[in-house]
C-alpha positions, -999 to +999 in steps of 0.1 A: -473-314-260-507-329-268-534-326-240-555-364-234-593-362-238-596-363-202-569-331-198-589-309-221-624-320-205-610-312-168-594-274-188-635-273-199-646-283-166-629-253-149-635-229-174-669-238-167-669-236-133-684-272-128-670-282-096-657-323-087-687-324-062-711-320-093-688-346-115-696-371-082-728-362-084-733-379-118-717-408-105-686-407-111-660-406-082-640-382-080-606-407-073-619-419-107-626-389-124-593-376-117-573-413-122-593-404-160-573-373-164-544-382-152-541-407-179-544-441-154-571-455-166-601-458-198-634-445-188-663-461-206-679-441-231-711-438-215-693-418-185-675-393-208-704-389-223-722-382-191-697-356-184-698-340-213-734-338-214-730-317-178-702-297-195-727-290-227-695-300-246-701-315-280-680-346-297-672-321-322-661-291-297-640-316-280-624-330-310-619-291-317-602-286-282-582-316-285-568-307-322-554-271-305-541-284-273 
């Protein structure tokens, strides 16, 4: 089964050890964050980016993770 965006950035997230009280901390609720992952609802591109950016994950690594899930 193929893993969403959001899946594979909350795997990255925990591999990482970044917990959802620093995700809120960037603004980003945590209802939200996980309503993302779940598949509920688009997050804007800006907001991805933000996590990613707090992740250090790179389009490229993600589009890597996302091609092996």
């Amino acid at each position: 089964m193929l893993k969403t965006i959001g899946q594979v950035i909350n795997d990255v997230r925990r591999e990482k050890h970044i917990s959802l009280a620093q995700i809120a901390d960037l603004g980003i609720s945590k209802s939200r964050y996980y309503r993302f992952i779940d598949g509920e609802i688009d997050m804007p591109m800006f907001d991805i980016m933000t996590i990613m950016d707090a992740l250090t994950l790179s389009f490229a690594e993600l589009g890597q993770l996302t091609n092996k899930a």
